[in-house]
C-alpha positions as CSV (number, residue, x, y, z in Angstrom):
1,X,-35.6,-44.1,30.7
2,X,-35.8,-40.8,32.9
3,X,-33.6,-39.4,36.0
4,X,-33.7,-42.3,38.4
5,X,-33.5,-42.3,42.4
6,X,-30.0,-43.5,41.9
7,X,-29.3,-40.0,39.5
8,X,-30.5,-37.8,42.3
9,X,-28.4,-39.9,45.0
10,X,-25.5,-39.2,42.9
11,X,-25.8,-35.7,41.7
12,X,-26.2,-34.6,45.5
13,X,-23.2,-36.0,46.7
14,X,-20.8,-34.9,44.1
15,X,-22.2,-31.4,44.9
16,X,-21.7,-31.9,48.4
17,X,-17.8,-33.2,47.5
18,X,-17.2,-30.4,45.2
19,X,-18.4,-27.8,47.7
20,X,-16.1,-29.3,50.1
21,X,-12.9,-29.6,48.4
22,X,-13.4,-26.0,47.1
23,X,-13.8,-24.8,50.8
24,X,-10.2,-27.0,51.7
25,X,-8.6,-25.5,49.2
26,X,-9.6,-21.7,49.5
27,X,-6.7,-20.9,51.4
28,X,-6.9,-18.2,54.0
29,X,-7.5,-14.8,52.7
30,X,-6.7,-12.1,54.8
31,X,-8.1,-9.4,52.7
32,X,-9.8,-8.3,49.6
33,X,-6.8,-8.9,47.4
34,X,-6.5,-12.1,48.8
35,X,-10.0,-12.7,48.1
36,X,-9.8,-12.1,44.4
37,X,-6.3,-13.0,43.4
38,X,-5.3,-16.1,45.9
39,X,-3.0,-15.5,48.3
40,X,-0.4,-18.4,47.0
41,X,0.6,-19.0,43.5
42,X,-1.7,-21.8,41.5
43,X,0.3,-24.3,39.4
44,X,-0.4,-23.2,35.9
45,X,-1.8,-26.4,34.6
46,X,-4.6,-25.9,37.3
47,X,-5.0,-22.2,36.0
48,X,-5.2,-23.6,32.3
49,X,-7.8,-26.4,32.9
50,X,-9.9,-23.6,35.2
51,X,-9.7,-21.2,32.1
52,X,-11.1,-23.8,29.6
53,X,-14.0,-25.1,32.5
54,X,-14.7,-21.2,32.7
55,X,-15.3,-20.0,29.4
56,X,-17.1,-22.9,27.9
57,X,-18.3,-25.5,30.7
58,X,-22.2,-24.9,30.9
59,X,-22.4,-23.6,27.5
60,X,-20.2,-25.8,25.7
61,X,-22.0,-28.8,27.3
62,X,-25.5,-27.8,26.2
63,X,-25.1,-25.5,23.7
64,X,-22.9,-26.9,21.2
65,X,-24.5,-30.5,20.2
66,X,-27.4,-28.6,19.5
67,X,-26.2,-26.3,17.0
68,X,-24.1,-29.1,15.4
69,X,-27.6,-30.8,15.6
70,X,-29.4,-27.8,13.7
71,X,-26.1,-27.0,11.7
72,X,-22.5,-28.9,10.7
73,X,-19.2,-28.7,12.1
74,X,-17.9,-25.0,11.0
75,X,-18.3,-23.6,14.6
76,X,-14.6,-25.1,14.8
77,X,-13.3,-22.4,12.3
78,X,-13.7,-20.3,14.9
79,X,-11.2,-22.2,17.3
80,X,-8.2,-21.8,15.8
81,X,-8.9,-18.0,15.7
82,X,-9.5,-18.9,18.9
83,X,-5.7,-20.5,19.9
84,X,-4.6,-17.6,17.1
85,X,-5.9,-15.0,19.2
86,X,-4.3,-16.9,22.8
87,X,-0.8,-16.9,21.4
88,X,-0.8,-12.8,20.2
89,X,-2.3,-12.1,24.3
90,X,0.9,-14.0,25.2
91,X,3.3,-12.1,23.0
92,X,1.9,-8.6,23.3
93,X,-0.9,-8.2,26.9
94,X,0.6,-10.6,29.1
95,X,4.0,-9.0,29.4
96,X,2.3,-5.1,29.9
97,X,0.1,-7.0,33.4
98,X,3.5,-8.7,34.1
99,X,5.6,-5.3,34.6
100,X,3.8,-3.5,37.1
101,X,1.7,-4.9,40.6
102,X,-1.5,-5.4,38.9
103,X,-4.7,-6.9,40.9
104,X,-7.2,-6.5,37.5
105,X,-6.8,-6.1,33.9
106,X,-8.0,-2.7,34.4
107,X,-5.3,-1.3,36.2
108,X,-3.5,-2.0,33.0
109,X,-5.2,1.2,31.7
110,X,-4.9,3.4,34.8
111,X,-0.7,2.7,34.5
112,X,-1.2,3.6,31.1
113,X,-3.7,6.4,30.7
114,X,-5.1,7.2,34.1
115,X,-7.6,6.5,36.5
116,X,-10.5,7.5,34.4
117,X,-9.7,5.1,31.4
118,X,-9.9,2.3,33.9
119,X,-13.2,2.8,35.7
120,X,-14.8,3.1,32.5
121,X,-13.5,-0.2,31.4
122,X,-14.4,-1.4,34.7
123,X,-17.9,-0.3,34.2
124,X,-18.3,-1.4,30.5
125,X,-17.1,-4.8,31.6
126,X,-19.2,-5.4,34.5
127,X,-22.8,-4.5,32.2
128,X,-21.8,-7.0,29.5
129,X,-21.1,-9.8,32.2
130,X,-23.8,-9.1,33.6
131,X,-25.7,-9.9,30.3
132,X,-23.6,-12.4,29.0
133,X,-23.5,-14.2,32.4
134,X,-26.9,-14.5,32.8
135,X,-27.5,-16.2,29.7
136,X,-24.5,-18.5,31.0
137,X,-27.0,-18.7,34.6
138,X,-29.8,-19.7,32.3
139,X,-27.8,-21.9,30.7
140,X,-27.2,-23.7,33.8
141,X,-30.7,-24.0,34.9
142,X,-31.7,-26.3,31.7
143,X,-30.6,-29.8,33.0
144,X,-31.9,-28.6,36.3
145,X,-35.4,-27.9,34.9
146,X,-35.7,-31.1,33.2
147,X,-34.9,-33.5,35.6
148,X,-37.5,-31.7,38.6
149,X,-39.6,-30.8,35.9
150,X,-40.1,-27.2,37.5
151,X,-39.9,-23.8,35.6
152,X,-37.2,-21.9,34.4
153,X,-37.4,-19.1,37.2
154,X,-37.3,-21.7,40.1
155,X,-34.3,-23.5,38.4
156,X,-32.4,-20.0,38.0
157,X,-32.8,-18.8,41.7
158,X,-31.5,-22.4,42.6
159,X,-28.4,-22.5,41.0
160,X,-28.0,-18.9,41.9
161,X,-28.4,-19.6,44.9
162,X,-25.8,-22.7,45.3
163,X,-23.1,-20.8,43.3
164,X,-23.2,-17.7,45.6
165,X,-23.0,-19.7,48.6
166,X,-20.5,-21.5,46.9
167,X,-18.2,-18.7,46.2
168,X,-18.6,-16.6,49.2
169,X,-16.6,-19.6,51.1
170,X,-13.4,-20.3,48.9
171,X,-12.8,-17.0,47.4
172,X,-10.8,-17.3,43.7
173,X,-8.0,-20.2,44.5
174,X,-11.0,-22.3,46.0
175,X,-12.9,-21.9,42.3
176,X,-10.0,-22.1,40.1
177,X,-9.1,-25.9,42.0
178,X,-12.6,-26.6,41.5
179,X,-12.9,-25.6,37.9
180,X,-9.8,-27.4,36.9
181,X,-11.1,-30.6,38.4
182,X,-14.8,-29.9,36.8
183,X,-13.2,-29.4,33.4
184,X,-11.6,-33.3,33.1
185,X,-15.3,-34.8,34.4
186,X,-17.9,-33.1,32.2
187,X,-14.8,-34.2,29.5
188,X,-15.2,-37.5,30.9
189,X,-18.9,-37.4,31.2
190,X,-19.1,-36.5,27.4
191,X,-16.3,-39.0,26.1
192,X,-19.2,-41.6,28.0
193,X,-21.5,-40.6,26.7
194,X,-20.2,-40.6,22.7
195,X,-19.0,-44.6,24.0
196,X,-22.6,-45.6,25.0
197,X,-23.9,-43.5,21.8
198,X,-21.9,-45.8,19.6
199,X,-22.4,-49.1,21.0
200,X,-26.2,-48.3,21.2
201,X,-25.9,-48.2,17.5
202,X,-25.8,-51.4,15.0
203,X,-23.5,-51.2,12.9
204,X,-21.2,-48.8,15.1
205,X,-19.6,-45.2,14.2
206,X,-20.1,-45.1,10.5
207,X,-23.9,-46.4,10.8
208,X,-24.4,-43.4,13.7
209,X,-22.6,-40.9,11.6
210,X,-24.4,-41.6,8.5
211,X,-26.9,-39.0,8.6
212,X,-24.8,-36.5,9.1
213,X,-23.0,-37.4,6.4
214,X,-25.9,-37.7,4.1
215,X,-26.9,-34.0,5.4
216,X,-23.8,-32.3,4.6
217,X,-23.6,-31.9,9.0
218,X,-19.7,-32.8,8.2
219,X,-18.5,-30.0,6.6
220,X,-16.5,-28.0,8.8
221,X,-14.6,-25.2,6.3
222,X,-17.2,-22.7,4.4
223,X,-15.1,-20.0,2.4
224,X,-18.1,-18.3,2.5
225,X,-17.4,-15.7,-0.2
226,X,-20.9,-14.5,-2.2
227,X,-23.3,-11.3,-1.3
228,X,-23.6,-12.6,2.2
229,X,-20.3,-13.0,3.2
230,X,-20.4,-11.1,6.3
231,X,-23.7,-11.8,7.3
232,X,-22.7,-15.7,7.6
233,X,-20.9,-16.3,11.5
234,X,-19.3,-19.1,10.7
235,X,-17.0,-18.6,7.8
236,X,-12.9,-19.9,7.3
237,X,-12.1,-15.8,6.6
238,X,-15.1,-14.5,9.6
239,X,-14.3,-17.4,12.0
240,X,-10.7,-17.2,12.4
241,X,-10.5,-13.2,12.4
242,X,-13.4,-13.5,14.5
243,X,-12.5,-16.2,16.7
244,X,-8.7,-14.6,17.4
245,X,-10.6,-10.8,18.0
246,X,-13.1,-12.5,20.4
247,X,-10.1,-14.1,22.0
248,X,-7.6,-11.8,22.2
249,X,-10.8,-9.5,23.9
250,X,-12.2,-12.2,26.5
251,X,-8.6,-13.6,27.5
252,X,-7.0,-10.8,27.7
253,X,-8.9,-7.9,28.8
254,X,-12.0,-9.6,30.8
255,X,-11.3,-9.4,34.1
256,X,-13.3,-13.2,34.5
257,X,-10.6,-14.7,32.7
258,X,-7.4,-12.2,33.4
259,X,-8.2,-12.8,36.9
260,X,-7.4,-16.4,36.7
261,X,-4.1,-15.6,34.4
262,X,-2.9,-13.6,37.6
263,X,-3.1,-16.0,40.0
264,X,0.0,-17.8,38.5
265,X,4.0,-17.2,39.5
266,X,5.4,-15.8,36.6
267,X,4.6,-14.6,33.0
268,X,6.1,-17.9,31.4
269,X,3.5,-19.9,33.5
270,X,0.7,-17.3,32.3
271,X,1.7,-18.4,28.7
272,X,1.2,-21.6,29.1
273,X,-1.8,-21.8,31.1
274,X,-3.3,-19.4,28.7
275,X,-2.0,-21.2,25.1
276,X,-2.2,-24.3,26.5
277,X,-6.1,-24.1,27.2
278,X,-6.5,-22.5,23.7
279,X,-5.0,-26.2,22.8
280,X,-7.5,-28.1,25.0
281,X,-10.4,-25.6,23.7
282,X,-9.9,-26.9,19.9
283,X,-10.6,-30.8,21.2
284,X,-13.6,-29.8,23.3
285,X,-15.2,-28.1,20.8
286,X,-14.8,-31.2,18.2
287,X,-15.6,-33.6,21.4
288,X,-19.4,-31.9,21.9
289,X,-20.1,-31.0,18.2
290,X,-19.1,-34.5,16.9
291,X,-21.8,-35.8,19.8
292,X,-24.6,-33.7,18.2
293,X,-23.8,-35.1,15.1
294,X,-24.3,-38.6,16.7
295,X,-27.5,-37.4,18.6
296,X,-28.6,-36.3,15.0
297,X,-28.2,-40.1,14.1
298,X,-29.4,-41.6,17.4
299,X,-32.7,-39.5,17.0
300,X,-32.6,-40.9,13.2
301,X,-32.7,-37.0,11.5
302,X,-35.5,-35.7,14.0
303,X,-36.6,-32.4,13.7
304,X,-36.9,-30.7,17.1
305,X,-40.7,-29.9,17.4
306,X,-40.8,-34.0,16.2
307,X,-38.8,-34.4,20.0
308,X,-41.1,-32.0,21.9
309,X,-38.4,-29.8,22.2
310,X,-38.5,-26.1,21.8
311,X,-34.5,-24.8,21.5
312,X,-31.5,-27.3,20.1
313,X,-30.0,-26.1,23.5
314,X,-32.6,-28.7,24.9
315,X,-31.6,-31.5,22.9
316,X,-28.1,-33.1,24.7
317,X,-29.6,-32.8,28.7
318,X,-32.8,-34.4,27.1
319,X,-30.5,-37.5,25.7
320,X,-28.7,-37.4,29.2
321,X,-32.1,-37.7,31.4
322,X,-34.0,-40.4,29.4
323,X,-30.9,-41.5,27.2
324,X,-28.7,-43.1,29.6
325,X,-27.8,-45.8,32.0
326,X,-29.5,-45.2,35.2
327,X,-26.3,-43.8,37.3
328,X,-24.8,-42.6,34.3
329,X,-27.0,-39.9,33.5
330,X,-25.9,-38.3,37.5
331,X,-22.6,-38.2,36.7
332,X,-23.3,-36.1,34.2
333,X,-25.5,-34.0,35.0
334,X,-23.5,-33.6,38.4
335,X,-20.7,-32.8,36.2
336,X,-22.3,-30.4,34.3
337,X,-24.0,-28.8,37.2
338,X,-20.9,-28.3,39.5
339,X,-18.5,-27.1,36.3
340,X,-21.4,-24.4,35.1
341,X,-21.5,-23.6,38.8
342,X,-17.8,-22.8,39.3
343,X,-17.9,-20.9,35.9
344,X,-20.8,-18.9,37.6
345,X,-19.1,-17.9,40.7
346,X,-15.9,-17.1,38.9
347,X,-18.2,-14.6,37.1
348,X,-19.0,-13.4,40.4
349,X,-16.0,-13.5,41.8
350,X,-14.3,-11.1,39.0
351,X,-17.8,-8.8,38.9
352,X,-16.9,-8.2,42.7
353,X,-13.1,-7.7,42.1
354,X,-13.6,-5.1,39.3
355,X,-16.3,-3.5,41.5
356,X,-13.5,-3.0,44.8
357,X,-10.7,-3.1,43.4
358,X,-11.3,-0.9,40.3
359,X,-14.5,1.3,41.2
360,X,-14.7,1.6,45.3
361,X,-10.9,1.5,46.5
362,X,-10.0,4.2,44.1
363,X,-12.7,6.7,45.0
364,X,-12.4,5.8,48.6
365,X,-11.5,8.5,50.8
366,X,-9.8,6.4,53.6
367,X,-8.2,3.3,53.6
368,X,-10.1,0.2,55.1
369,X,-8.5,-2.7,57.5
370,X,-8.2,-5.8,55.5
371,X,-10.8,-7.3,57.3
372,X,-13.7,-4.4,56.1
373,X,-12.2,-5.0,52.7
374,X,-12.8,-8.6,52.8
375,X,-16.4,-8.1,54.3
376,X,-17.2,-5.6,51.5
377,X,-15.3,-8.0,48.7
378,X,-18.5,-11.1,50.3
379,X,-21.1,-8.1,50.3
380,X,-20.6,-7.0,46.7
381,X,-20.7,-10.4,45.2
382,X,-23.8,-10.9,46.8
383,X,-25.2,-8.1,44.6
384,X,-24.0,-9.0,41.7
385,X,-25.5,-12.4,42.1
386,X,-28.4,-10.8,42.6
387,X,-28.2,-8.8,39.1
388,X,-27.3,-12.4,37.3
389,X,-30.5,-14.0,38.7
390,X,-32.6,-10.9,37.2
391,X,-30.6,-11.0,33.9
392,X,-30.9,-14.9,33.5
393,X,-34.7,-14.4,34.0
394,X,-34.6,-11.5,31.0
395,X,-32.9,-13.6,28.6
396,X,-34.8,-17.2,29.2
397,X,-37.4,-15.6,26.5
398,X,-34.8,-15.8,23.4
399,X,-35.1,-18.5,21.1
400,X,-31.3,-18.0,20.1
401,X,-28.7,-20.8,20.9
402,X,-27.4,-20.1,24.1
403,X,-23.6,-19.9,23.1
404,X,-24.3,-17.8,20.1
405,X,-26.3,-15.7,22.7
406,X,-23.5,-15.2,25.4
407,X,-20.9,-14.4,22.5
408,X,-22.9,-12.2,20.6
409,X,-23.9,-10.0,23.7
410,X,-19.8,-10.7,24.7
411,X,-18.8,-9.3,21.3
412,X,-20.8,-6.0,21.4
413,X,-17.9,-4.5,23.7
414,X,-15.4,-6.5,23.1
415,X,-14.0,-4.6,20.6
416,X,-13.5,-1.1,22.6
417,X,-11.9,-3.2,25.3
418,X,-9.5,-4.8,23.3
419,X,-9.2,-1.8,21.1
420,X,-8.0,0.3,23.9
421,X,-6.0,-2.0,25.3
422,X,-4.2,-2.5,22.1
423,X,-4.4,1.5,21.4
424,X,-2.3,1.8,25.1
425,X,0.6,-0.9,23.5
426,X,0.5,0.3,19.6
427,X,0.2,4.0,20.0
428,X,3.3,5.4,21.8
429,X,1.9,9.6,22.1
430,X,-2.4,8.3,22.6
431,X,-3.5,9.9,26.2
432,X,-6.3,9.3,28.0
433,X,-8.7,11.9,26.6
434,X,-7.9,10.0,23.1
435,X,-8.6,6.7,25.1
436,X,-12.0,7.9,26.2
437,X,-13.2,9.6,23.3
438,X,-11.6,6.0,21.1
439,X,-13.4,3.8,23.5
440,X,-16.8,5.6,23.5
441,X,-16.8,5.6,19.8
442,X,-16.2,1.7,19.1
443,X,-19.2,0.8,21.6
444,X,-21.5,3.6,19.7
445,X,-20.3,2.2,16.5
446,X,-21.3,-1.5,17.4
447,X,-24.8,-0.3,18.2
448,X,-25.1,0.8,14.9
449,X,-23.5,-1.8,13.6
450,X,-25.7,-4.6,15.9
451,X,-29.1,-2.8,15.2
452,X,-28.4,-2.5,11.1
453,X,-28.1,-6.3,11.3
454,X,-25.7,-6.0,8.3
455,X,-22.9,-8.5,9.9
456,X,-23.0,-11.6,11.8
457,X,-21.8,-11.5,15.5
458,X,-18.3,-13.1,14.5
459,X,-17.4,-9.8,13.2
460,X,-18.5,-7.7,15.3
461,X,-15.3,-7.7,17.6
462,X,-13.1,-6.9,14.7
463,X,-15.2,-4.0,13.8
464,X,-15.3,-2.4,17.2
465,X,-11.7,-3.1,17.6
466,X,-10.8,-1.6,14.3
467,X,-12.8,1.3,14.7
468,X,-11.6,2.1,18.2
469,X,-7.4,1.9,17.2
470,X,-8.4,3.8,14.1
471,X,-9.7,6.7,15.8
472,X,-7.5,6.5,18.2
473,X,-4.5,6.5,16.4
474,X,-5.8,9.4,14.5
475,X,-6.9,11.5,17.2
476,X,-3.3,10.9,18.7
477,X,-2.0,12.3,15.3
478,X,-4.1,15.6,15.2
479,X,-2.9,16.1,18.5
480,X,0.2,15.5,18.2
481,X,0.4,17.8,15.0
């Protein structure tokens, strides 16, 4: 059964009724800051449900079946490092943003070691979204390039093209609404689709799940210890270590997802938007990797050249298009597309922010009118839509999962972010030359580190982290000696 007239009908609308409530509820922004941050406080459940639709919606949706298709269940481990790694950003990072006027994660850093310190972090975060967010963009053109049955450039410029538009109207409180309500239907859309997976099985649950079982796809904790201990991703020891470091990097010093933390009224509503989706983050996961366990059973143990298909990512849209109910399969897929599309131009919408708020207004000369910053705040996301587009069209070539793709190219600075970050908190006497010099040398270690191929990505935000504090610390010794 493929994408009937009645899927197109419905996946048309429901973009049309996204786009509008997202332009009804993006407020009136008077100026840049406006733009970015929201002029009025968002009700921290929203900002928690627009955190988890963010970080995982496109990804999550396509991604994960498939590599509990090709795998088992241990990509879990790495959620509770996950919620871990949540809960230390609440005790030690959100209280440091919370103390001063901050508009980006960034200015952290300047209040702390000085201007300097915080354009580089700007800079070092806006070339690994740019990577990492155009897998995410590639991500989102999968479904899209199944059911027209075009190419994967066509699909990319498309939903580029939708998501700019989309978030040149509403601004950050108009996607944050928008992801929040995104986030409960692709959740509904894949709690469907495990309901129709099951009753299309005789014999139920147990007679869908058996395959798995007899594959060992169940397991879900690997100690992992032996000679390749830390080139295996998803260990107990490497995923929870590298689940909290990954965590306690993307959530709290990534501008895409500070940005959203900000937009709240106080630092006890922060906390719980930002444990609360670490929470909601543990169930999705389980939700989408116990459906590619049942697609393993549904396909009856199918290898993926014995589908026609040539990624895992692939496998859940194919199931959705000629899978489903006719109807059922555009809700979904309308789902999908409108969630990955508000996690896209949140992406822009914090690529923009760093780029004013921690690049241009700092170097600028003269102050603008709120109106010129606004008009700059539209002209810069435009840009950086542009760069996604060309970065999604560099990395439709790899033949890695897309998830494990975004988080590995996420990971390879992480870990001087965070490090820095944590350097600013831990180390009392560190100044900004220390900073610098700490940074530089955690993002030249990981390319070492990356290109030796010695460790698996999971690790590779506690290395970088671990190197960066160490030097630091040191360096703020020596000099303080």
């Amino acid at each position: 059964m493929a994408f009937a007239p009645a899927d197109y009908v419905i996946v048309v609308l429901y973009l049309v009724g996204i786009a509008i409530l997202g332009y009804m509820q993006r407020g009136k922004p008077r100026s840049a800051k406006d733009y970015f941050l929201g002029k009025e406080h968002i009700p921290w459940w929203v900002v928690c449900f627009s955190i988890v639709a963010v970080e995982t919606s496109s990804l999550t949706f396509i991604s994960i079946p498939g590599l509990a298709y090709v795998s088992n269940l241990g990509f879990l481990q790495l959620t509770i490092g996950y919620l871990l790694g949540r809960i230390l950003i609440s005790v030690f990072l959100l209280p440091a943003y919370y103390r001063g006027e901050l508009s980006t994660a960034y200015a952290f850093l300047e209040h702390r070691f000085g201007l300097a310190t915080r354009r580089f972090a700007s800079v070092v975060f806006l070339l690994t979204r740019t990577a990492a967010d155009g897998v995410r963009l590639f991500a989102t053109a999968i479904p899209l390039k199944l059911i027209m049955n075009i190419d994967y450039p066509l699909a990319i410029l498309i939903i580029a093209a939708v998501a700019l538009t989309y978030t040149t109207i509403g601004g950050v409180r108009g996607v944050v609404w928008v992801d929040a309500l995104q986030m409960l239907m692709y959740l509904g859309g894949a709690i469907l689709t495990a309901i129709i997976l099951v009753n299309g099985m005789e014999g139920g649950l147990s007679r869908l799940m058996q395959p798995a079982l007899e594959a060992g796809k169940l397991q879900v904790f690997d100690w992992g210890f032996g000679g390749d201990f830390f080139k295996r991703p998803y260990t107990l020891i490497g995923g929870i270590l590298g689940g909290a470091f990954l965590s306690m990097a993307s959530h709290g010093t990534d501008q895409l997802i500070v940005q959203r933390v900000l937009t709240t009224k106080s630092l006890a509503a922060s906390r719980k938007a930002l444990i609360g989706s670490g929470v909601v983050v543990i169930f999705q996961f389980a939700l989408f990797l116990l459906i590619g366990l049942m697609l393993y059973g549904h396909y009856n143990s199918a290898t993926l050249s014995d589908l026609g298909l040539r990624r895992s990512d692939e496998i859940f849209p194919n199931f959705i298009i000629y899978g489903l109910p006719d109807g059922v399969s555009g809700i979904i897929i309308a789902g999908l597309l409108a969630a990955a599309l508000s996690s896209l131009s949140g992406s822009m919408s914090s690529m923009a922010s760093s780029t004013v708020l921690d690049l241009y207004k700092p170097l600028a000369k003269s102050s603008m009118s709120p109106e010129k910053e606004l008009r700059l705040a539209r002209f810069v996301t435009v840009g950086w839509a542009s760069l996604l587009t060309l970065s999604a069209l560099f990395f439709m070539t790899s033949g890695q999962a897309v998830v494990e793709l975004a988080l590995s190219i996420a990971s390879f600075t992480y870990g001087g972010l965070l490090g820095t970050f944590l350097l600013g908190i831990l180390v009392k006497n560190a100044k900004q030359t220390t900073a610098l010099i700490s940074f530089a040398t955690g993002i030249v270690v990981m390319v070492a580190v990356i290109t030796s191929g010695l460790v698996a990505w999971t690790w590779f935000t506690v290395i970088g982290t671990v190197v960066t504090v160490g030097v630091g610390t040191l360096l703020a010794r020596v000099r303080d000696t």
